[in-house]
SERO-4910 file (N, C-alpha, C, O; in steps of 0.05 Angstrom, whole numbers):
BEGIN
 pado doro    nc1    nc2    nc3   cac1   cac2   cac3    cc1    cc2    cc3    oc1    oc2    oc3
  Unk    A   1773   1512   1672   1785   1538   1666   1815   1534   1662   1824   1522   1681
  Unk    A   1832   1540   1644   1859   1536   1632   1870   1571   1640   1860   1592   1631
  Unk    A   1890   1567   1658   1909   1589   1667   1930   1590   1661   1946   1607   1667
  Unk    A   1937   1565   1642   1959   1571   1637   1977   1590   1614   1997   1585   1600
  Unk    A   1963   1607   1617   1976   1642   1606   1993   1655   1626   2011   1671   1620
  Unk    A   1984   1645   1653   1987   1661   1674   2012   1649   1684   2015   1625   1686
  Unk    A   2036   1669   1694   2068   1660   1704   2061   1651   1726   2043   1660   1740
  Unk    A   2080   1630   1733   2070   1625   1765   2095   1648   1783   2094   1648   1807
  Unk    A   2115   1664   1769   2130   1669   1782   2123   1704   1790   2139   1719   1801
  Unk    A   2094   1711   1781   2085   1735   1773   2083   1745   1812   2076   1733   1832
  Unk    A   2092   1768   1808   2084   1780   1841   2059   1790   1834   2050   1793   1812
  Unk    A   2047   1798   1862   2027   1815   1867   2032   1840   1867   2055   1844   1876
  Unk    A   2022   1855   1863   2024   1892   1862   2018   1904   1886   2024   1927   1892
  Unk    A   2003   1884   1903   1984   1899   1923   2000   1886   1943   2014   1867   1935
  Unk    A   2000   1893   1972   2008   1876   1997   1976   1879   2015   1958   1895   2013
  Unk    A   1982   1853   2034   1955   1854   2050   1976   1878   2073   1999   1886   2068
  Unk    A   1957   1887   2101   1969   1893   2120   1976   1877   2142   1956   1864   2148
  Unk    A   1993   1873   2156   2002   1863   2179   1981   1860   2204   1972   1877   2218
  Unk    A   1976   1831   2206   1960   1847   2240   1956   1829   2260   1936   1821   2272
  Unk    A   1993   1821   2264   1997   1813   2285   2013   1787   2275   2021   1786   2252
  Unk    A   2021   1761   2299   2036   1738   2296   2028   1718   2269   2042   1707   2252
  Unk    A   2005   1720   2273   1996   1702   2253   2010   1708   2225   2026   1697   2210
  Unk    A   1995   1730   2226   1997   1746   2195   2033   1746   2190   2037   1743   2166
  Unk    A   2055   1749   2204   2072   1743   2209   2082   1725   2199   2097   1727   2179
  Unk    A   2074   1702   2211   2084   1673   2207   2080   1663   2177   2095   1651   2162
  Unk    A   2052   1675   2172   2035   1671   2141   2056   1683   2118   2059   1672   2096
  Unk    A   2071   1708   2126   2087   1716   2107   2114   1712   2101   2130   1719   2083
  Unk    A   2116   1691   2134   2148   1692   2132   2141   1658   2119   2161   1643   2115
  Unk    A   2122   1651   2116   2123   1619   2096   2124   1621   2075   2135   1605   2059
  Unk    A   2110   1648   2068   2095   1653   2035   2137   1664   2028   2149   1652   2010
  Unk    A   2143   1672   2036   2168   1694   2019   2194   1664   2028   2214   1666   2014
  Unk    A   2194   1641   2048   2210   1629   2045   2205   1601   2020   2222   1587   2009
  Unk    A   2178   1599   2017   2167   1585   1987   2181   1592   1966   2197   1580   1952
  Unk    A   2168   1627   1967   2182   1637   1939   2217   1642   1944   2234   1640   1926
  Unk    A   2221   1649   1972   2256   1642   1956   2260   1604   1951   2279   1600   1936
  Unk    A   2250   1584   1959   2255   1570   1954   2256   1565   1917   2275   1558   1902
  Unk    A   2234   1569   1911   2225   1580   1879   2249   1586   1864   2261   1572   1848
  Unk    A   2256   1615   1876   2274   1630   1867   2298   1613   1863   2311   1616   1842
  Unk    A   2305   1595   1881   2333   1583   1876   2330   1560   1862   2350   1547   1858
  Unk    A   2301   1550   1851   2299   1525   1828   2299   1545   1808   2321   1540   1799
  Unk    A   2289   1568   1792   2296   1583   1776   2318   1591   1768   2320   1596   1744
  Unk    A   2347   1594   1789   2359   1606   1778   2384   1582   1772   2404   1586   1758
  Unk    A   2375   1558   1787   2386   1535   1785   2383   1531   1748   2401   1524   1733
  Unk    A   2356   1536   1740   2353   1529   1709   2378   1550   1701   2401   1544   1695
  Unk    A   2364   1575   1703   2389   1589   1700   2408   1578   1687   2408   1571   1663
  Unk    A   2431   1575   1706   2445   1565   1703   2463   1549   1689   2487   1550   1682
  Unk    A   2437   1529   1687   2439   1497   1665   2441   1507   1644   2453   1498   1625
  Unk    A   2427   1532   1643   2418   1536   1616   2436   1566   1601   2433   1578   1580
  Unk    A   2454   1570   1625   2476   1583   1620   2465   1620   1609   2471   1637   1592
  Unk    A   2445   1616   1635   2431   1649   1618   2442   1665   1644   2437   1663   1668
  Unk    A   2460   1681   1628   2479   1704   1661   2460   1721   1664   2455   1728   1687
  Unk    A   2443   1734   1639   2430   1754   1653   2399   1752   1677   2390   1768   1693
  Unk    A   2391   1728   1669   2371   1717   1688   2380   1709   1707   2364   1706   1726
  Unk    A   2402   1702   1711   2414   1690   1740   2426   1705   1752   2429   1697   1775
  Unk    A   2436   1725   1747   2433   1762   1768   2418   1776   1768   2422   1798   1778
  Unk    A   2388   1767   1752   2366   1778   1761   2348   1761   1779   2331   1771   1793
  Unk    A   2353   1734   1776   2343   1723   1803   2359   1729   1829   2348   1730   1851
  Unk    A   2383   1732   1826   2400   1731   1849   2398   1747   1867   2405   1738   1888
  Unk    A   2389   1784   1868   2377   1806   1862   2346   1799   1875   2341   1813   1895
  Unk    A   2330   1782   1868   2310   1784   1873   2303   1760   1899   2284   1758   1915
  Unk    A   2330   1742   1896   2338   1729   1924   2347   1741   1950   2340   1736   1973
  Unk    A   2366   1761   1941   2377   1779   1966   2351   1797   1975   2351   1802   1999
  Unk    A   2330   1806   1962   2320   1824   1965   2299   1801   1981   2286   1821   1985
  Unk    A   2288   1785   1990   2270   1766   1992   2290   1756   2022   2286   1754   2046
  Unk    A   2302   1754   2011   2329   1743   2045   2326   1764   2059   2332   1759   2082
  Unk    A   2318   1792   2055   2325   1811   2078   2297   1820   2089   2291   1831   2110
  Unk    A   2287   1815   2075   2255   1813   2082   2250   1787   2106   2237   1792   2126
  Unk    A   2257   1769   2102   2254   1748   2114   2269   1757   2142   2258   1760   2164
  Unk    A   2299   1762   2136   2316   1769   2165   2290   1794   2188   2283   1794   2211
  Unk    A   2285   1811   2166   2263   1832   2181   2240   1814   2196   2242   1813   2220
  Unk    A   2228   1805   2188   2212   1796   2197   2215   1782   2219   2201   1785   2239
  Unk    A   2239   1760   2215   2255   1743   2242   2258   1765   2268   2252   1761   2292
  Unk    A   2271   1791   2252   2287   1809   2272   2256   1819   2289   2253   1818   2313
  Unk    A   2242   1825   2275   2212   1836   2287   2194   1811   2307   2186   1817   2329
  Unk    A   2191   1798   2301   2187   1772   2305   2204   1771   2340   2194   1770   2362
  Unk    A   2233   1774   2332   2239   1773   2363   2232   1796   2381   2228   1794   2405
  Unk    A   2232   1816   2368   2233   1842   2386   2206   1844   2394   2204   1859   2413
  Unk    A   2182   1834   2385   2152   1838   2397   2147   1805   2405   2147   1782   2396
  Unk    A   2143   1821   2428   2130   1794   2443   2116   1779   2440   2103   1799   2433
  Unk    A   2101   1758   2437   2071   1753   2423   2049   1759   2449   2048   1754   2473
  Unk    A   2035   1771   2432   2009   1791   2456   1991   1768   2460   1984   1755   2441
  Unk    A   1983   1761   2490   1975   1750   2502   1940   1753   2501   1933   1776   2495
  Unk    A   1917   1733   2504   1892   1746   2502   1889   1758   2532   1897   1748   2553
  Unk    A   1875   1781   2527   1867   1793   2555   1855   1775   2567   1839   1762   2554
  Unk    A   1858   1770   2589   1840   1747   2614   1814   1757   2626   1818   1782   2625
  Unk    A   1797   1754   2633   1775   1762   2638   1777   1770   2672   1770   1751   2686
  Unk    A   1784   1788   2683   1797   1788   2708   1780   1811   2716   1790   1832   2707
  Unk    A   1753   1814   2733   1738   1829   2745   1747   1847   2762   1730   1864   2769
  Unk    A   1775   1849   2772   1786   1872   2790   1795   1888   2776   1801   1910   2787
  Unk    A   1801   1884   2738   1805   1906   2725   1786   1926   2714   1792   1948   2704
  Unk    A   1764   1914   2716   1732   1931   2703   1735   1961   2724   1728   1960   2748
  Unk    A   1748   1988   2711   1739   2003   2732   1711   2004   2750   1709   2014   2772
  Unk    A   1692   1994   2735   1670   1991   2756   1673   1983   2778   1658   1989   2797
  Unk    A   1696   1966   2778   1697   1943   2804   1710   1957   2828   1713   1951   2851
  Unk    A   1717   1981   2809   1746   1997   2836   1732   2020   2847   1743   2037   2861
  Unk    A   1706   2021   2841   1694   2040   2856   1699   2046   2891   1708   2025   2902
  Unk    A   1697   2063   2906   1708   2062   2932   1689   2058   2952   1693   2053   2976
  Unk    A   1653   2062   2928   1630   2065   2946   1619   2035   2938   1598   2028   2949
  Unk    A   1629   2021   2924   1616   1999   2913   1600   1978   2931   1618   1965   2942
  Unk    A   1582   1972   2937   1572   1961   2951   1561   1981   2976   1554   1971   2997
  Unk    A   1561   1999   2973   1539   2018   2994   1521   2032   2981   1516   2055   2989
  Unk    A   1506   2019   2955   1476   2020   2950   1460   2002   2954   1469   1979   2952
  Unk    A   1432   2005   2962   1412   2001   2966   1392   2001   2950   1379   2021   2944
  Unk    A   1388   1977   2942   1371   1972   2921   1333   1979   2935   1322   1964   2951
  Unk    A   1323   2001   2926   1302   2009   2944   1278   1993   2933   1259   1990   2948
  Unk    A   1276   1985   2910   1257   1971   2898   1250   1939   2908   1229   1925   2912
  Unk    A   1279   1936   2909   1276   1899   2910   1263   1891   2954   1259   1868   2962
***
């Protein structure tokens, strides 16, 4: 199959949703790739002496850098959530007051 029609620099339209550290980490790699991207592009740019593409990458650098800082800034401010432990004194069942004063009449 030949894709190459297809930009590699094309965004997505759609975003997935957030759901949790992982997903996190997954996006703060994916958006520091593409600014990495971004600054071999505008590096051509450059060479290639095109001003208006190289303040439209630059633009699309800053906007990609503050995304990233968010994510850092979020990143510190939530804790990473811990798996619940399997701890039997939290089952309200367990906190009953009568617990253990039935009588199993059958057995």
């Amino acid at each position: 199959m030949n894709l190459s029609g297809i930009s590699p620099s094309l965004q997505p339209s759609f975003s997935m949703p957030s759901q949790g550290a992982g997903d996190a980490d997954t996006k703060l790699k994916a958006l520091e790739r593409q600014l990495q991207q971004l600054n071999q592009e505008k590096q051509k740019a450059v060479q290639n002496k095109d001003e208006e593409a190289k303040k439209k990458i630059e633009k699309e650098i800053e906007k990609i850098e503050r995304e990233i800082q968010k994510l850092k800034q979020q990143k510190k401010e939530t804790p990473e959530e811990t798996s619940p432990q399997a701890d039997p004194t939290e089952n309200p069942v367990f906190q009953s007051p009568d617990l253990g004063n039935q009588v199993d009449v059958y057995g």
